[in-house]
C-alpha positions as a Python dict, from the first residue, in 0.01 Angstrom:
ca = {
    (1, 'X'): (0, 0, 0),
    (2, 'X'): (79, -98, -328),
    (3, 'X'): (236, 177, -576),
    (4, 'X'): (-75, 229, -830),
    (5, 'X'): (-332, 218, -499),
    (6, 'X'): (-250, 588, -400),
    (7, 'X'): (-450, 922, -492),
    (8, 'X'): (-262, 1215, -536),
    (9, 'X'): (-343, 1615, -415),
    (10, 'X'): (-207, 1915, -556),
    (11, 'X'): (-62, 2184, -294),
    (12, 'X'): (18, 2542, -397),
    (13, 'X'): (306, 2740, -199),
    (14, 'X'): (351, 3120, -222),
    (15, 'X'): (783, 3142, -155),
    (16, 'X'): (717, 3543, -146),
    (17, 'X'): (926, 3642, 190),
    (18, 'X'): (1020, 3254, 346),
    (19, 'X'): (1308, 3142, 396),
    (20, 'X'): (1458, 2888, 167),
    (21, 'X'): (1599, 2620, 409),
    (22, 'X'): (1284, 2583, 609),
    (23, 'X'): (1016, 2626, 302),
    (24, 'X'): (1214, 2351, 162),
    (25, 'X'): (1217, 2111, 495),
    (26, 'X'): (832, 2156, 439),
    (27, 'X'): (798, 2063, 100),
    (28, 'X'): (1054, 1779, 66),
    (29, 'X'): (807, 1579, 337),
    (30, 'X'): (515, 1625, 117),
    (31, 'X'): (645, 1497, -181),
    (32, 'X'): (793, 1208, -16),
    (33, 'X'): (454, 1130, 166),
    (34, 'X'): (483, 1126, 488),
    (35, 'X'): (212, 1385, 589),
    (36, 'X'): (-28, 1063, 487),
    (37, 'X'): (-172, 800, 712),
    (38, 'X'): (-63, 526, 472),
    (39, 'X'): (294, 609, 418),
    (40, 'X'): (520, 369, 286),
    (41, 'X'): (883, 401, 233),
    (42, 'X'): (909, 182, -39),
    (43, 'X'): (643, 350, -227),
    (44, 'X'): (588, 668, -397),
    (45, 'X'): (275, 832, -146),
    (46, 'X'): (356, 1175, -215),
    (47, 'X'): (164, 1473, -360),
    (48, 'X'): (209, 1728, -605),
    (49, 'X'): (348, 2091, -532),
    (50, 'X'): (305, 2420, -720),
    (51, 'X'): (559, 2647, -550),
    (52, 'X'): (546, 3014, -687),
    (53, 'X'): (756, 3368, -676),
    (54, 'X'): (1056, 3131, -636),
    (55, 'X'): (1223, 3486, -701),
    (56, 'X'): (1150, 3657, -369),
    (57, 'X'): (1283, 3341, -212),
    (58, 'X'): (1472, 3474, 153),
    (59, 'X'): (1835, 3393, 262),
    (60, 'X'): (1917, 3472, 620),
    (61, 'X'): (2292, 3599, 664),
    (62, 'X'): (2535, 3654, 414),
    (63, 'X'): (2455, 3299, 242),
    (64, 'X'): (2342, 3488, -99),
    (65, 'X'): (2732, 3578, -134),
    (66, 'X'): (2921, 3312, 44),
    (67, 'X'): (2745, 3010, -80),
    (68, 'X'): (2843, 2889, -437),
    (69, 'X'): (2667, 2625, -667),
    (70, 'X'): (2910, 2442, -862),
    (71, 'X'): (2840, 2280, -1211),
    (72, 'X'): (3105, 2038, -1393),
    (73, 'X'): (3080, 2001, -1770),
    (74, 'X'): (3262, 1679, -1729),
    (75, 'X'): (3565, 1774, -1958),
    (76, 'X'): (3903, 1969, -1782),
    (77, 'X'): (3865, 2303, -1658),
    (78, 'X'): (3472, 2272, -1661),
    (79, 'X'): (3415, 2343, -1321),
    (80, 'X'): (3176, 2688, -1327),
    (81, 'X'): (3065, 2849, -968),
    (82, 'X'): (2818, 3101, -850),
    (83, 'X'): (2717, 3244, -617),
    (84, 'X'): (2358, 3183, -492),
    (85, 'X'): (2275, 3590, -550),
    (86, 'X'): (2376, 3528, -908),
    (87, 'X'): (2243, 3227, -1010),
    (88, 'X'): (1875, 3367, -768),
    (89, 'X'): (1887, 3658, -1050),
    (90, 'X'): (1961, 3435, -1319),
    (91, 'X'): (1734, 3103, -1250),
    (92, 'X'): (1544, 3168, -916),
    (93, 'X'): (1362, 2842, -962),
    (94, 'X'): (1705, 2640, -986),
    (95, 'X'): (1797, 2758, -591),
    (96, 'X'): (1437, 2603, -512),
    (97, 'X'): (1448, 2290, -705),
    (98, 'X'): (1825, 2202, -545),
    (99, 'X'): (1703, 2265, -148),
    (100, 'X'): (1459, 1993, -185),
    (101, 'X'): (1612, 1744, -417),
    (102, 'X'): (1890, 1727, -179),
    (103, 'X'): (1665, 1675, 76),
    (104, 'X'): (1520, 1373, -116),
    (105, 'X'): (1636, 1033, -128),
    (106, 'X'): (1917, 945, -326),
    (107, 'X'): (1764, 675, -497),
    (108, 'X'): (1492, 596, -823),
    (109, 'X'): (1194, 686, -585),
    (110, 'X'): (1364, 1007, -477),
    (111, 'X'): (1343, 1126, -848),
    (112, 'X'): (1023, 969, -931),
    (113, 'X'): (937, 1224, -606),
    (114, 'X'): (1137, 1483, -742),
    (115, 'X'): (944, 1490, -1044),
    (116, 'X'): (607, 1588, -881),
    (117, 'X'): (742, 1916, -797),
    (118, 'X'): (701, 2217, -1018),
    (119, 'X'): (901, 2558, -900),
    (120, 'X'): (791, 2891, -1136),
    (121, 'X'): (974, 3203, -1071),
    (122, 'X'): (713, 3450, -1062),
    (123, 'X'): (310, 3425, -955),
    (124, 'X'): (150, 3215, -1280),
    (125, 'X'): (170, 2838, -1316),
    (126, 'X'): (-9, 2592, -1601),
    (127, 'X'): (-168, 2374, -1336),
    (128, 'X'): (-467, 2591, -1270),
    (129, 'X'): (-714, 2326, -1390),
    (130, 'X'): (-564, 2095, -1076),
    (131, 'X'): (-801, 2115, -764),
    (132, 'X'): (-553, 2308, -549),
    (133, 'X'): (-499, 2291, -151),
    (134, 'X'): (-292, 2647, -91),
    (135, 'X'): (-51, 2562, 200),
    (136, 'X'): (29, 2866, 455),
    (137, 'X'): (412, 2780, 572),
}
């Protein structure tokens, strides 16, 4: 399979009510490919996905509070951390996007992959003209 060869599908995913580890484990195979006959891991197989009401995303436990997402400006003292509770009130669609790029590989194709992925926070998307396959997970 050569890297211009494949045709790519859109998938839409509802977050309302699942739970954020194992939506993600679901997505991040999709956008690598491997749900496809021809997979390839040197190539770039993988589809689009549309995930929506990134907002009503689930945590089981007390992950909202304990778990904290660090940032680093790069100059001293620029270390900021939240929670995930704050920064799911602040940019729902941030929590998303991190679960499955770090379930990605750490390489060019994993953000060539990562860039086929579009997280909204609430119900409406732009990609309603795409021919969409809605995925129950």
């Amino acid at each position: 399979m050569k890297p211009g060869e494949t045709t790519r599908q859109w998938h839409h995913i509802d977050a309302d009510g699942q739970i954020l580890g194992r939506l993600a484990a679901k997505i991040a195979p999709i956008l690598m490919g491997k749900h496809r006959p021809e997979y390839t891991p040197h190539v770039d197989t993988g589809d689009y996905v549309v995930v929506t009401n990134a907002a009503k995303i689930a945590l089981t436990g007390r992950k909202g509070e304990q778990r904290m997402h660090m940032r680093y400006s790069g100059y001293p003292g620029g270390l900021h951390m939240r929670s995930t509770n704050e920064l799911l009130e602040k940019h729902p669609e941030r929590v998303v996007e991190q679960a499955i790029k770090r379930m990605l590989p750490k390489t060019r194709l994993g953000r060539a992959m990562f860039k086929k992925l579009k997280v909204y926070s609430g119900p409406d998307h732009k990609h309603g003209s795409q021919a969409m396959h809605d995925l129950s997970i």
